[in-house]
VOPAGU-2260 file (C-alpha; in pm, 1 decimal, decimal comma):
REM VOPAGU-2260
SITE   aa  ch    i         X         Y         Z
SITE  UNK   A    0       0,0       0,0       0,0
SITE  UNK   A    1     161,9     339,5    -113,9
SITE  UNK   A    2     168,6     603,6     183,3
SITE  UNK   A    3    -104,8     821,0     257,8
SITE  UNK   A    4     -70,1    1108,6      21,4
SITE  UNK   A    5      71,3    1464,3     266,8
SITE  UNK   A    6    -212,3    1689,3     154,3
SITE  UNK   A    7    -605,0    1688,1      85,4
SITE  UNK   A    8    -734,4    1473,8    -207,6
SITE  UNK   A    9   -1038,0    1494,3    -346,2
SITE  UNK   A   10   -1251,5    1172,9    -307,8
SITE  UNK   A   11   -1499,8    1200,2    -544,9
SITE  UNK   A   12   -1258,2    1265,1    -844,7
SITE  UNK   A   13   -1085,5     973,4    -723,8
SITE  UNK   A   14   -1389,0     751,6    -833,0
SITE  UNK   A   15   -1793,5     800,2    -750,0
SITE  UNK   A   16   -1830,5     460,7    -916,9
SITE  UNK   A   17   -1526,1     309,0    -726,2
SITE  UNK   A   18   -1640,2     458,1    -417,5
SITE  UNK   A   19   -2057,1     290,2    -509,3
SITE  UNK   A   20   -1863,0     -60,1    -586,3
SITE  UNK   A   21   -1669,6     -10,8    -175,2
SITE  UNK   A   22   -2006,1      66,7     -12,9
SITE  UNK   A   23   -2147,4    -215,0    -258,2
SITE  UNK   A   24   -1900,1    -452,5     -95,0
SITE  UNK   A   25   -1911,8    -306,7     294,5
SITE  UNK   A   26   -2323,8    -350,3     236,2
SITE  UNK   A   27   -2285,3    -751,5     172,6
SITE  UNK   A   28   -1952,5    -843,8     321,0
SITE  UNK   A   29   -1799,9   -1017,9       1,5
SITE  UNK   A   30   -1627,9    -924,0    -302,8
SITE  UNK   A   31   -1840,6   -1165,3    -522,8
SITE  UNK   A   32   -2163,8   -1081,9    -358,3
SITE  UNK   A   33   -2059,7    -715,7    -438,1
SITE  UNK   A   34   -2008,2    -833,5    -811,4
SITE  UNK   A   35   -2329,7    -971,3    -847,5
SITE  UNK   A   36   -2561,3    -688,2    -717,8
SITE  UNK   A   37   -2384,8    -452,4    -961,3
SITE  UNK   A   38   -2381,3    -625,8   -1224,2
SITE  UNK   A   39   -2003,4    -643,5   -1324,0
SITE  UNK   A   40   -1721,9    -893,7   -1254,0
SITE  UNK   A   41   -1569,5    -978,9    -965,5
SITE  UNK   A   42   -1192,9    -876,1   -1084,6
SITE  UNK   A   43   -1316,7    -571,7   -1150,4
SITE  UNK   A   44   -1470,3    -443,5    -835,1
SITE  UNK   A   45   -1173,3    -546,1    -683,5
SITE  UNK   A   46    -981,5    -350,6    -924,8
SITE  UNK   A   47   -1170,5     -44,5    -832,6
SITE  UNK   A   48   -1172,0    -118,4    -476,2
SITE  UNK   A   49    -819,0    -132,3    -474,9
SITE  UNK   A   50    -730,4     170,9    -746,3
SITE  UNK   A   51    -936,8     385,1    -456,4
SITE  UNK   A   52    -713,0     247,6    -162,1
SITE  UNK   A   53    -398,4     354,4    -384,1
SITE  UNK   A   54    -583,1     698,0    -401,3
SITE  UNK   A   55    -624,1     718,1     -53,2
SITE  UNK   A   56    -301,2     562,6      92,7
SITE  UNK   A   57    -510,2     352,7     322,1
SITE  UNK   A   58    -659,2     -11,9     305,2
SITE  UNK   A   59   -1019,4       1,2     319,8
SITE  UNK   A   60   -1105,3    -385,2     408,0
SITE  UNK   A   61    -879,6    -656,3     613,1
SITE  UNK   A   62    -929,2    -906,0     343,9
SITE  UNK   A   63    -776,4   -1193,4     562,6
SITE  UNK   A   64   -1157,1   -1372,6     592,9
SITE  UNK   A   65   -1387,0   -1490,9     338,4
SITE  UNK   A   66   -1628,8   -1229,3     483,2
SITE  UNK   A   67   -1459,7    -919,9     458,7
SITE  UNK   A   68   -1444,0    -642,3     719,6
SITE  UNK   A   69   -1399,3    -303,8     717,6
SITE  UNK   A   70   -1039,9    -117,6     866,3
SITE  UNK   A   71   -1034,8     221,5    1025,3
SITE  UNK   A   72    -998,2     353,6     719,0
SITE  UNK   A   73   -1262,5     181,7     566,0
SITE  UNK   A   74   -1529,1     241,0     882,2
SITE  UNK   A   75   -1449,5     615,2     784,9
SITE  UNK   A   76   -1520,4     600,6     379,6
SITE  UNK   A   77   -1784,6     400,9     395,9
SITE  UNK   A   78   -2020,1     612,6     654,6
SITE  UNK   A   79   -1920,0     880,0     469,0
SITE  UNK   A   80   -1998,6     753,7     128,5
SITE  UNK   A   81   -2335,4     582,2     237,8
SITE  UNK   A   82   -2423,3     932,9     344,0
SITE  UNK   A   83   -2344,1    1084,9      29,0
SITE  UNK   A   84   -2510,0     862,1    -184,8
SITE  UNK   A   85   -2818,7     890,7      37,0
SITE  UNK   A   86   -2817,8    1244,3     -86,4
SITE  UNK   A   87   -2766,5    1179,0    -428,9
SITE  UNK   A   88   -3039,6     922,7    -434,2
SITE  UNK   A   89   -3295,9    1179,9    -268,0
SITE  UNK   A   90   -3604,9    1203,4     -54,2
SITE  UNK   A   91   -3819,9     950,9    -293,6
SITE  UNK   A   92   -3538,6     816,1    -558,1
SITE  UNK   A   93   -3751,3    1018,5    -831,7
SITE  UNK   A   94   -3424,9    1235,2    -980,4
SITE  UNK   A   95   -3134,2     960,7    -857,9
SITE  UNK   A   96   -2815,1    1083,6    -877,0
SITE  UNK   A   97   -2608,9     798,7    -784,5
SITE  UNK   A   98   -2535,5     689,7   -1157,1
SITE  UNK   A   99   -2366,9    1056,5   -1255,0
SITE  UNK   A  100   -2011,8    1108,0   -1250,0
SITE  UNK   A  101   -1824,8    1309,5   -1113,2
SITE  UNK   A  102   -1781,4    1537,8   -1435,2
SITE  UNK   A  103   -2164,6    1575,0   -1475,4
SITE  UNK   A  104   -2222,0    1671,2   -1136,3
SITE  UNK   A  105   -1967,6    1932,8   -1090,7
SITE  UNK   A  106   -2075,0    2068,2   -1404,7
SITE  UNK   A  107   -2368,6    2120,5   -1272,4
SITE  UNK   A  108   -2302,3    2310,5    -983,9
SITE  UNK   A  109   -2045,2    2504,4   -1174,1
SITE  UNK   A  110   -2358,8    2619,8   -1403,1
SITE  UNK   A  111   -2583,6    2696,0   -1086,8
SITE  UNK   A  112   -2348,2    2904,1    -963,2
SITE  UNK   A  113   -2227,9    3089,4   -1267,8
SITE  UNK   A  114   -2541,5    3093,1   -1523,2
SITE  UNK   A  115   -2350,6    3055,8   -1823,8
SITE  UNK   A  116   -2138,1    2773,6   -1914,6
SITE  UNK   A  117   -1850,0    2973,1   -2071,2
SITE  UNK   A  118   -1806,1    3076,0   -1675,4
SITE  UNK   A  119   -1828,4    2776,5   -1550,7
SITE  UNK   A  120   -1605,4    2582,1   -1818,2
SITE  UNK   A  121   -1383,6    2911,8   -1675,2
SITE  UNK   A  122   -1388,2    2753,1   -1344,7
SITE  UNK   A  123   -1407,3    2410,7   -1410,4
SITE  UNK   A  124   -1060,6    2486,6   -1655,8
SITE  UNK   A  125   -1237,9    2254,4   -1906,0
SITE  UNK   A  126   -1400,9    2391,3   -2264,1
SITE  UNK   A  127   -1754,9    2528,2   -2321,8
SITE  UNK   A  128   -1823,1    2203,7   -2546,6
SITE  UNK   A  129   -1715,7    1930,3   -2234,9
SITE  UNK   A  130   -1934,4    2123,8   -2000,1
SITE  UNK   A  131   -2228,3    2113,2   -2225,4
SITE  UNK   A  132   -2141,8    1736,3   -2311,6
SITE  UNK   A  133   -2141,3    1631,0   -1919,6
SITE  UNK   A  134   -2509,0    1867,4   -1854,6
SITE  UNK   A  135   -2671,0    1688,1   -2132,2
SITE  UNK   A  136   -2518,3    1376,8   -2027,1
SITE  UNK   A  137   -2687,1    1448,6   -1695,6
SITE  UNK   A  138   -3005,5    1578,4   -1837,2
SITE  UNK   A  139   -3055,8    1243,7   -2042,0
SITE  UNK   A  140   -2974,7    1036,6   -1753,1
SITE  UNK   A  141   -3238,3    1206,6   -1528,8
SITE  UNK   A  142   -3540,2    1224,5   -1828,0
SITE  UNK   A  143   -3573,6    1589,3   -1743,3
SITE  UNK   A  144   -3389,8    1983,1   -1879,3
SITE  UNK   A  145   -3211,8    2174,5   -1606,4
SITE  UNK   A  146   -3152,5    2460,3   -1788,2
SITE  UNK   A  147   -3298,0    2672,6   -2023,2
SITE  UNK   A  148   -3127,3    2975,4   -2234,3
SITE  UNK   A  149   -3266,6    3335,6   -2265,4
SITE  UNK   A  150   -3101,6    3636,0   -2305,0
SITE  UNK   A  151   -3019,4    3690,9   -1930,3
SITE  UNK   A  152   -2814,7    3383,0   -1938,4
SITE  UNK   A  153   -2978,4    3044,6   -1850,1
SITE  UNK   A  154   -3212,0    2976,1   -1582,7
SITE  UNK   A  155   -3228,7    2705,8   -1388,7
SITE  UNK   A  156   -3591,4    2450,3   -1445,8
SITE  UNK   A  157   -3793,2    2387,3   -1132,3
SITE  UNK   A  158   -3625,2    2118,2    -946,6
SITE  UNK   A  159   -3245,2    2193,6   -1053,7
SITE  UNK   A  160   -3197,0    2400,5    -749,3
SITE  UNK   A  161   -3286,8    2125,5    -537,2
SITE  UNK   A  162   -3051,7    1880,3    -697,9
SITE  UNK   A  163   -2785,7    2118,0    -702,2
SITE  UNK   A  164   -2838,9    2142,5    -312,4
SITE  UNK   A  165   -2833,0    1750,1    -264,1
SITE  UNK   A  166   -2484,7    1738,0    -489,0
SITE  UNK   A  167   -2332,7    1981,8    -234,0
SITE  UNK   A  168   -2411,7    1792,8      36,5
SITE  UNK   A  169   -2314,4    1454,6     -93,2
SITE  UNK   A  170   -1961,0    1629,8    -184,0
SITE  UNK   A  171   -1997,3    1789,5     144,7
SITE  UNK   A  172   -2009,2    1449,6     309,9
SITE  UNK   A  173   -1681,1    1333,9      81,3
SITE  UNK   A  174   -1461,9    1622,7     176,4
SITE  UNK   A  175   -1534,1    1563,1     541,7
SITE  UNK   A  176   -1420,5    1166,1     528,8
SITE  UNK   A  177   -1076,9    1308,5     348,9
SITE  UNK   A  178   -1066,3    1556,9     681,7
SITE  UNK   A  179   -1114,0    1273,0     878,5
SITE  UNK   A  180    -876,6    1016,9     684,8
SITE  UNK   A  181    -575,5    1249,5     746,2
SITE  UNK   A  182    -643,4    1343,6    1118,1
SITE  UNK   A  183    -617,2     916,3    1126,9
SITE  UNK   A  184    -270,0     930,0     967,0
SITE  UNK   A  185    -188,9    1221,5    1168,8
SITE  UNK   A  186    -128,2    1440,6     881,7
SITE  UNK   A  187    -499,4    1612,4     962,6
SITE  UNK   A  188    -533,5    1995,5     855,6
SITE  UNK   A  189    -913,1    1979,5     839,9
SITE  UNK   A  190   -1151,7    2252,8     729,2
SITE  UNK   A  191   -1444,8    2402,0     926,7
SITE  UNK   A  192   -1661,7    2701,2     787,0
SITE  UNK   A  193   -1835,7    2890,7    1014,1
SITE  UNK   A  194   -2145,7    3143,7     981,4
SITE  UNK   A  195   -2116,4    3437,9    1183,4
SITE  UNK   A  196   -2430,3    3696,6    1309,8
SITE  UNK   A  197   -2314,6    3997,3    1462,0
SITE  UNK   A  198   -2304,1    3919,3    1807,1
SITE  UNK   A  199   -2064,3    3612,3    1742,0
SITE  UNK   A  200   -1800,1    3774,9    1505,5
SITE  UNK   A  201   -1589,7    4010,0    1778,6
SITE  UNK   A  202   -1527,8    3800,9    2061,7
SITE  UNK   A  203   -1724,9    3457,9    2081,7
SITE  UNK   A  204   -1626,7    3278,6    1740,0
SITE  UNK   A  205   -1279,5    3395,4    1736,2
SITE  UNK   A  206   -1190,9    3322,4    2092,6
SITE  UNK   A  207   -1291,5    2964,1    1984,4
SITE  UNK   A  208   -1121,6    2963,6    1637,3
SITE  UNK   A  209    -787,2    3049,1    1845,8
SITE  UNK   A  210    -831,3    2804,3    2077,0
SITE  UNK   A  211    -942,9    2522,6    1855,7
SITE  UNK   A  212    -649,6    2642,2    1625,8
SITE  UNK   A  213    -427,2    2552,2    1922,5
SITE  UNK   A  214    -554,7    2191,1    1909,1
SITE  UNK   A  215    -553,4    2187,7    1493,3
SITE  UNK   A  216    -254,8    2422,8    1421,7
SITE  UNK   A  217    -300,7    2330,4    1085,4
SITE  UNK   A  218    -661,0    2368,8    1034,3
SITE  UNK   A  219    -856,2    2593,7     761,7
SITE  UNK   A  220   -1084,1    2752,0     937,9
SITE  UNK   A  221   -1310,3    2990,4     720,0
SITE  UNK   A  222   -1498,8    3264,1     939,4
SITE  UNK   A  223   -1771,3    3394,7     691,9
SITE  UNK   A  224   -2019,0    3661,0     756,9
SITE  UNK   A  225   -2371,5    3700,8     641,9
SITE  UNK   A  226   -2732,5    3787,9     701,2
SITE  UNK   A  227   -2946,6    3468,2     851,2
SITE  UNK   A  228   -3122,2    3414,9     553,3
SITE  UNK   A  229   -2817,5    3393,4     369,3
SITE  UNK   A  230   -2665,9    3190,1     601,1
SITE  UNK   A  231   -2866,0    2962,3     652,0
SITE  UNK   A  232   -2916,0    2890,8     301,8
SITE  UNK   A  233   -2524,0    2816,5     329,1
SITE  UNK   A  234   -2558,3    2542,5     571,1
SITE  UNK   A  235   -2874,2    2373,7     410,2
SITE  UNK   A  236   -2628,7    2364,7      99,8
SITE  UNK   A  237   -2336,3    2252,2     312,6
SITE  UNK   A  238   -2117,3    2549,9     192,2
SITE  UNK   A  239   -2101,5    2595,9     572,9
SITE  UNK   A  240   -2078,1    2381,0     864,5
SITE  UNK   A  241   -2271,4    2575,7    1116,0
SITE  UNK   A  242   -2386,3    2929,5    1220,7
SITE  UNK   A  243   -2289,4    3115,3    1561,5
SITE  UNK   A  244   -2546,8    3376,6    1675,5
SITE  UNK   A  245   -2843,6    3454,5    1763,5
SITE  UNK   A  246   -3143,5    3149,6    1742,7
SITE  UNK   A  247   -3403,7    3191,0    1500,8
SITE  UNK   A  248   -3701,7    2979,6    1545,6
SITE  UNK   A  249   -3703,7    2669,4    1303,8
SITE  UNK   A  250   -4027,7    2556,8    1359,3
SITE  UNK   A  251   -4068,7    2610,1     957,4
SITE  UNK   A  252   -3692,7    2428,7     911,7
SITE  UNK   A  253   -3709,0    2091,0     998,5
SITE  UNK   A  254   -3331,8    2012,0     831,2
SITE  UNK   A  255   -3178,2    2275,6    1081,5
SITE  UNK   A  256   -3108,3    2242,1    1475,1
SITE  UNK   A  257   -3023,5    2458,5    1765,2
SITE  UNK   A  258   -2841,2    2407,8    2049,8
SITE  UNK   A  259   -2863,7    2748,4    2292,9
SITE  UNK   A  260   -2551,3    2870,8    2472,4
SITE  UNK   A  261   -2647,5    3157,3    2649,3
SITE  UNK   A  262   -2915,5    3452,1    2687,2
SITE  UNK   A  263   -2801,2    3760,3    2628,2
SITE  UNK   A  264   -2994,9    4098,3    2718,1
SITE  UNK   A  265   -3070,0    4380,2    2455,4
SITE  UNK   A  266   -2918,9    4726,4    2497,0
SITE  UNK   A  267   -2963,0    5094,1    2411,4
SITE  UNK   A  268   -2629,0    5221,5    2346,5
SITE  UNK   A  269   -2412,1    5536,3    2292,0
SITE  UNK   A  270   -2119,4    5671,0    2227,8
SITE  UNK   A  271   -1940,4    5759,4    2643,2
SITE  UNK   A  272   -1984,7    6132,1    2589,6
SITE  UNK   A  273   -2332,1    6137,3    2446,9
SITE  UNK   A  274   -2591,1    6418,8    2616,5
SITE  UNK   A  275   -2838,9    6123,7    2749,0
SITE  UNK   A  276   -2531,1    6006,7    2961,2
SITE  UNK   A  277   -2580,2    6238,2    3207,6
SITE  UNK   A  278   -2965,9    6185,0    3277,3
SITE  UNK   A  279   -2984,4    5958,6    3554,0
SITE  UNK   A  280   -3322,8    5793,7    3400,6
SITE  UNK   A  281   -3341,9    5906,8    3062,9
SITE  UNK   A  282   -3743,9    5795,1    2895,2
SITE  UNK   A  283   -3760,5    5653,0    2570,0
SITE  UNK   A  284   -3957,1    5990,1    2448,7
SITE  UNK   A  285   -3573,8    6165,5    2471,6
SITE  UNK   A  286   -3409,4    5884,2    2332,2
SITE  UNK   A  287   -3689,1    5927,0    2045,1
SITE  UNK   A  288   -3503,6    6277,9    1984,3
SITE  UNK   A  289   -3202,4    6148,2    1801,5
SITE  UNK   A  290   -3119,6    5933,6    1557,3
SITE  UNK   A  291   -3108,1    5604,7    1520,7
SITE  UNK   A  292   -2870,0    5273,2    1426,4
SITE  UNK   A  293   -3067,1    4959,6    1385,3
SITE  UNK   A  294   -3023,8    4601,7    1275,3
SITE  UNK   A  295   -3101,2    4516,1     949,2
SITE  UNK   A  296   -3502,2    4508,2     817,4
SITE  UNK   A  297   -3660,6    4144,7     910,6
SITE  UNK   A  298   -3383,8    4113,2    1167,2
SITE  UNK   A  299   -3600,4    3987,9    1506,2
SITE  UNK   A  300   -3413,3    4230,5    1731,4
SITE  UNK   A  301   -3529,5    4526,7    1513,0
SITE  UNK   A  302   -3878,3    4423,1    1454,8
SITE  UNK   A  303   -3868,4    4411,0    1805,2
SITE  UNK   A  304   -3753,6    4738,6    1890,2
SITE  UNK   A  305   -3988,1    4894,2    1629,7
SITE  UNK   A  306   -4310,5    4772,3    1796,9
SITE  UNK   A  307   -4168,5    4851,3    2127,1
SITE  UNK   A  308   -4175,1    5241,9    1989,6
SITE  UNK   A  309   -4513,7    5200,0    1832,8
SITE  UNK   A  310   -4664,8    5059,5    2154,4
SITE  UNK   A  311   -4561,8    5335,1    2336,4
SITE  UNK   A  312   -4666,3    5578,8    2042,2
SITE  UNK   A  313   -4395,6    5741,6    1982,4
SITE  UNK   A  314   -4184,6    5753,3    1627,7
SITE  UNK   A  315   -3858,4    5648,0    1533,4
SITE  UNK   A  316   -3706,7    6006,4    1371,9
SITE  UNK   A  317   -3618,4    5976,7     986,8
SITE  UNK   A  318   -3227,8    5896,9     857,0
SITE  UNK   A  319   -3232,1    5512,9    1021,1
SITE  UNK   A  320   -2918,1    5353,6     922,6
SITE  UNK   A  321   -2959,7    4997,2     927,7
SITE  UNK   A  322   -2638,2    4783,9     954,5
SITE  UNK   A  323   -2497,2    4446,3    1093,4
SITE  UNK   A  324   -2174,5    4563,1    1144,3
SITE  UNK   A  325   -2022,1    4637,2    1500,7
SITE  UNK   A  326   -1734,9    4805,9    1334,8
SITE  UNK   A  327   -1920,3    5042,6    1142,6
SITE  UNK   A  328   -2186,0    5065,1    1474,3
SITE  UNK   A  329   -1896,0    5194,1    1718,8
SITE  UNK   A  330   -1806,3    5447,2    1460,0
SITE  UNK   A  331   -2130,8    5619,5    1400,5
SITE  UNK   A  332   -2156,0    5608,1    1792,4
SITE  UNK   A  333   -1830,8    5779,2    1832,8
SITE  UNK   A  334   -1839,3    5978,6    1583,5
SITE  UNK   A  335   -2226,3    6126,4    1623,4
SITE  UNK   A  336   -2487,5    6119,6    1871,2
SITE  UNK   A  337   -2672,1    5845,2    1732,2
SITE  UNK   A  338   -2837,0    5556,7    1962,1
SITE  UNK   A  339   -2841,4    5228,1    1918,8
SITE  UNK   A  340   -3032,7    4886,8    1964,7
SITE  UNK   A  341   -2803,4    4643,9    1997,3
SITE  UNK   A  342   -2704,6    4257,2    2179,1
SITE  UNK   A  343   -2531,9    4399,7    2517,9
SITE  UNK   A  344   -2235,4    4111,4    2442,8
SITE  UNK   A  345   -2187,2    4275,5    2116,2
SITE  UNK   A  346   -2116,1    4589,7    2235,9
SITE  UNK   A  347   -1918,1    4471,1    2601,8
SITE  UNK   A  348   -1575,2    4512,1    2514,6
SITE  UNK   A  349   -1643,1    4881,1    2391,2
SITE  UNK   A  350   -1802,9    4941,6    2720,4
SITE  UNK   A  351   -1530,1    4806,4    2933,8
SITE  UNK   A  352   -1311,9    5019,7    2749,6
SITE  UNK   A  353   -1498,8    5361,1    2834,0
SITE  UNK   A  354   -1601,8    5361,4    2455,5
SITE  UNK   A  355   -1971,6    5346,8    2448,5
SITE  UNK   A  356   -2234,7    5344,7    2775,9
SITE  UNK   A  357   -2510,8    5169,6    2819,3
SITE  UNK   A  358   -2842,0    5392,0    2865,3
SITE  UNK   A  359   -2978,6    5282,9    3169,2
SITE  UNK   A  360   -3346,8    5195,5    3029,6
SITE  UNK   A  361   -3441,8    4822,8    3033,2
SITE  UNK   A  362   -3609,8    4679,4    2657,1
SITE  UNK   A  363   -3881,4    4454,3    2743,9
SITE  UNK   A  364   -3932,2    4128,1    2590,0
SITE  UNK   A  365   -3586,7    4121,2    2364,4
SITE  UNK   A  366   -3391,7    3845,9    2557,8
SITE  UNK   A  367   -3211,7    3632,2    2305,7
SITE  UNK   A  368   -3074,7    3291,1    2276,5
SITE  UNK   A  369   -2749,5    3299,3    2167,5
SITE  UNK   A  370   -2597,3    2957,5    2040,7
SITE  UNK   A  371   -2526,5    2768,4    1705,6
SITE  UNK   A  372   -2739,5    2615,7    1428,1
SITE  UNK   A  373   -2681,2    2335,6    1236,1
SITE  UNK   A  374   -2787,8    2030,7     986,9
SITE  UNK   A  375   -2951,2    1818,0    1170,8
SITE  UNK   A  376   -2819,1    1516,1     987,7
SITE  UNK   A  377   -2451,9    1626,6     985,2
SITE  UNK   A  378   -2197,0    1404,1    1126,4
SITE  UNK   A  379   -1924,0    1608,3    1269,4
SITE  UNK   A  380   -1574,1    1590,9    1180,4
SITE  UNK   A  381   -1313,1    1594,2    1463,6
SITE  UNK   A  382   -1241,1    1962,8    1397,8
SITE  UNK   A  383   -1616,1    2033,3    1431,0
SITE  UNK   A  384   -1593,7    1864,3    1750,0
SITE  UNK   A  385   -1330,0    2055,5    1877,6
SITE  UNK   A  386   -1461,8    2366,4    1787,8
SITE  UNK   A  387   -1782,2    2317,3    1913,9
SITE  UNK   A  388   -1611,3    2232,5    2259,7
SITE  UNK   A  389   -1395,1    2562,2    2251,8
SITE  UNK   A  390   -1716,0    2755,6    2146,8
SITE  UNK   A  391   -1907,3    2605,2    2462,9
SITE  UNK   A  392   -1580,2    2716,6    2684,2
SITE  UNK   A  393   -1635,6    3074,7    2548,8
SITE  UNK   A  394   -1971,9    3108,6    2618,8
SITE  UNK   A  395   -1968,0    3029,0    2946,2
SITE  UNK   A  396   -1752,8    3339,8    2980,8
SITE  UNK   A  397   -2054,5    3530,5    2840,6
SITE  UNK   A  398   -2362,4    3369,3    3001,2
């Protein structure tokens, strides 16, 4: 067996049909058995079988007994791949994916996420012509279009959006068993990507990247930023592993889970020198006299906030600027006498540091969970692990 390879492969280009014939052969415990159910020759499913464990570096199967069993290695792959192909097969098996190659179903994507194959042949570094070849490949296989051309570029046909999801996921599945292949060998980087909301990205999610980081020195760890609709669109997709913030309510998102790490209480901030500092109990009628930062519109905190002024009938004054940024928050607080609505966590190492003050006025009914969301049939990675138990460690500071 050749030596694990140093860096990250990429499983699926190694072989979707070599990896179907290794689950094929986990599923019924024999090489021949294997054969049969597929359809093809013994020799060659062991030829594939053992063209992947050259890929890999690692033996998948102890083939000392008749009836084979699976290695460390193998254990690994094959949850993995079962996973992946669960995906690819679908909720009811109506648009199955399993018999597509690799080719057709990064083409695919490539054209979901550009709308135009020139740009995806672009990113795929193959020609116009291949891509086309593999999406009509695909389209032929599954009885059904997935694009068609008008003069904004094409558009995707009911249905193609949904596949395109379940391919990410599947490949999402694959990338995670090469994670967990080299933290076996020892050679593990990994790669985590995390969602952050605004009240995770200054101190809560990067405390926990440093300390995971001191466990997995070698780790890619990708800290991306984003609305809550937009990330959570990223984890159903699996372009992201999980989101840190605050909960939403997912009564409406069955694939999606919360786990709650704290409560955090809501604020009305300004900058340290602003006039309502000195008023020892300053009403929300003055606070109504100035200007306003808020979260962004359909954010739950804002929503909140609003209805809190229109119950007491007063009016939020005109020039609202609406952001999700804490950078660009502290500077319009500093730099203006502007209030704010805002998480108090998000804004407590600005306070400690004489920065901004809290107004003392308590907001009714805006507690928030505070915690992280995520697929609720992912299998986590030993980096995910680790992060999650560096992220718990940090909250507790906060709670």
């Amino acid at each position: 067996m050749t030596p694990p390879p140093p860096a990250q492969f990429d499983l699926a280009a190694s072989g979707l049909r070599k990896l179907r014939m290794a689950l094929t052969v986990a599923q019924s415990g024999r090489f021949s058995l294997a054969a049969d159910q597929l359809g093809v020759s013994q020799p060659a499913v062991t030829r594939a079988v053992a063209s992947l464990e050259d890929a890999i570096g690692l033996a998948l199967f102890d083939r000392s007994t008749v009836h084979v069993a699976q290695t460390e290695a193998g254990t690994i792959v094959i949850g993995r791949a079962a996973r992946a192909f669960a995906h690819l097969v679908g909720p009811d098996g109506s648009a199955n994916l399993v018999q597509a190659s690799d080719h057709e179903l990064r083409a695919l994507l490539a054209t979901q996420e550009q709308r135009s194959i020139v740009r995806a042949a672009r990113v795929l570094g193959l020609s116009p012509p291949a891509v086309s070849r593999s999406l009509l490949t695909l389209e032929r296989r599954l009885g059904r279009k997935l694009y068609r051309r008008t003069r904004l570029g094409l558009l995707p046909e009911p249905g193609s959006e949904t596949l395109t999801r379940r391919i990410k996921l599947a490949y999402s599945e694959l990338r995670q068993a090469e994670d967990d292949l080299a933290v076996l060998v020892g050679r593990g980087k990994g790669r985590l990507s995390i969602g952050t909301l605004p009240i995770a990205r200054s101190g809560l999610v990067p405390s926990a990247t440093l300390a995971t980081l001191d466990s997995f020195p070698d780790a890619e760890i990708t800290l991306q930023d984003g609305t809550w609709d937009s990330l959570a669109q990223q984890l159903r997709d699996g372009d992201i592993d999980l989101v840190v913030g605050s909960i939403r309510r997912l009564d409406d998102d069955p694939g999606l889970t919360a786990r709650t790490l704290f409560d955090d209480t809501i604020a009305i901030v300004a900058g340290a020198k602003h006039p309502l500092t000195g008023i020892p109990h300053p009403r929300l009628s003055d606070m109504l006299a100035y200007r306003w930062i808020l979260p962004l519109q359909g954010v739950p905190l804002r929503t909140q906030f609003e209805a809190l002024v229109t119950d007491s009938g007063g009016v939020l004054p005109d020039g609202v600027i609406s952001t999700d940024s804490t950078a660009a928050l502290r500077t319009f607080l500093l730099d203006s006498d502007r209030l704010a609505i805002a998480a108090h966590q998000q804004v407590r190492d600005d306070v400690n540091r004489g920065l901004l003050s809290l107004l003392p006025m308590q907001v009714p009914r805006t507690r928030r969970a505070i915690g992280m969301t995520t697929r609720r049939d992912h299998t986590p990675t030993a980096l995910f692990e680790c992060f999650v138990e560096k992220l718990v460690s940090a909250a507790a500071t906060y709670a």
